[in-house]
Structure formats: C-alpha cells, structure tokens
C-alpha atoms as one frame of an Amber mdcrd trajectory, in Angstrom:
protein
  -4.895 -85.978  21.032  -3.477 -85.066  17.449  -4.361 -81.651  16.202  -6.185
 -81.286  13.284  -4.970 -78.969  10.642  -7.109 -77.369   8.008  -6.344 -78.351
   4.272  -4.596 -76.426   2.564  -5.151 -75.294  -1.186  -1.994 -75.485  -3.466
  -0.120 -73.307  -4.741   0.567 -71.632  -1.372   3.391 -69.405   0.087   4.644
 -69.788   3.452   7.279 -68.064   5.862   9.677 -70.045   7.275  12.928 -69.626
   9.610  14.390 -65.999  10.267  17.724 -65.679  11.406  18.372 -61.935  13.101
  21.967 -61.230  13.627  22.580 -57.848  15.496  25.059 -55.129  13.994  26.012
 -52.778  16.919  28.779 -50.403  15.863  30.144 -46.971  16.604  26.532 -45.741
  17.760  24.630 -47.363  15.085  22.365 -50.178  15.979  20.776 -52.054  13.476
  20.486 -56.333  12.181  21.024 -58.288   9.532  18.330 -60.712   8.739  18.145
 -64.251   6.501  14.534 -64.800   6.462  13.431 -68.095   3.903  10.288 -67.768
   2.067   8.383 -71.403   0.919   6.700 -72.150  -2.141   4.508 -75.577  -2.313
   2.916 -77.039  -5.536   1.208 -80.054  -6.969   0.722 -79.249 -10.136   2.605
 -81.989 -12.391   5.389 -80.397 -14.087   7.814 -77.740 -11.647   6.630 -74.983
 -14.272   4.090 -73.825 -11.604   6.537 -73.737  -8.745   9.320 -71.899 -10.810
   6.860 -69.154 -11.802   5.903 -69.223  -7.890   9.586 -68.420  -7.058  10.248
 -66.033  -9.933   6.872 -63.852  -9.035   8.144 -64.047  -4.843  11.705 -63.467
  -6.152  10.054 -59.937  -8.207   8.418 -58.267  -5.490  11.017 -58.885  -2.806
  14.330 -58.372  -4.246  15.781 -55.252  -4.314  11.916 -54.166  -2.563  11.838
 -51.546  -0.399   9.796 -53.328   2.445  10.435 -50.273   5.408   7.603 -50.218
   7.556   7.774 -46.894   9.474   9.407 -48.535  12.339  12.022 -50.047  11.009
  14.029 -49.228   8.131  15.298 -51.819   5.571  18.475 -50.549   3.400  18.982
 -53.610   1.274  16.330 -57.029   1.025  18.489 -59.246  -1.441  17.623 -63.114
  -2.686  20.682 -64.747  -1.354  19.734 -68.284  -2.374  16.939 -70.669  -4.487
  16.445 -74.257  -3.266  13.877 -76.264  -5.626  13.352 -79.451  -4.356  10.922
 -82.936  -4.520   9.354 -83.462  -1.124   9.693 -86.976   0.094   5.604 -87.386
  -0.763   6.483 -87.854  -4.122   3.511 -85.390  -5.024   4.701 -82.050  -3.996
   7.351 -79.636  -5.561   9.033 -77.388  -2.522  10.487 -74.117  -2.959  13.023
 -72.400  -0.480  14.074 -68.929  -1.023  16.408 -67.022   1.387  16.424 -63.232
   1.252  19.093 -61.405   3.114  17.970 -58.747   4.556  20.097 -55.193   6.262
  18.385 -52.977   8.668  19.173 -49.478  10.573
C-alpha cells in the first residue's frame, strides 16, 4: 500500500542530509557538521527561489545558532546549488552550511 503524503504549499524550506564528523583532540571533544538546507519553488521565473536562498543564506551564516547544550563556534554557507528539477515545474535550491562545534 503506497503512503499518501499531504500536499505541500510552495515556497517551502526543507532539511536535508547532515554529515557529523567528530574532532577529538588533546581533551577537547567537539564535531564538525555539513548540514544542506532545501529551497523548492514554482513560481515561473527563479527570482522567488533566489530570494528563498538569499533570506536562508541571512539568518544562518555567520548565526550564532548555540542551543544551551551544545555550542556552535562558526555556522558558515559552504556551497549554493540552484537547480531545475526533472518535473520541469519546480526550481530546487541546495545550500550546505558548515558547521564547528565544542
């Protein structure tokens, strides 16, 4: 039996793959995370979808997103994908923020 998804409204922002690599070194333990942010649209031109990225790309670069329990020193974009999805009616954004924790 296929599983039935709810539609979904677009614009929308989704999280995708995080990569944790751990950094254990002369008593300090801490990681080093790539974690991709998504970006969908339909609207017709890739205006909407750039704006998307640049508003995502604002509040998480250079952000201080600590959260008590863990402590982030540096959250950094590290790379901008904007691509056509093979539907040929939505614009897909991939946005990879590198990320250093104690």
């Amino acid at each position: 039996m296929a599983r039935c998804r709810p539609a979904r409204s677009f614009p929308y922002v989704s999280i995708g793959d995080v990569q944790v690599i751990n950094q254990r070194f002369e008593c300090l333990q801490g990681a080093e995370y790539f974690v991709t942010v998504h970006a969908w649209s339909r609207d017709r031109s890739k205006l909407e979808l750039r704006q998307l990225g640049k508003q995502i790309t604002a509040l998480l670069d250079d952000a201080d997103i600590s959260d008590g329990e863990v402590s982030v020193n540096t959250c950094e974009i590290d790379n901008s994908q904007y691509m056509d999805d093979p539907d040929g009616n939505t614009f897909h954004a991939a946005l990879t923020f590198h990320v250093l924790t104690d």
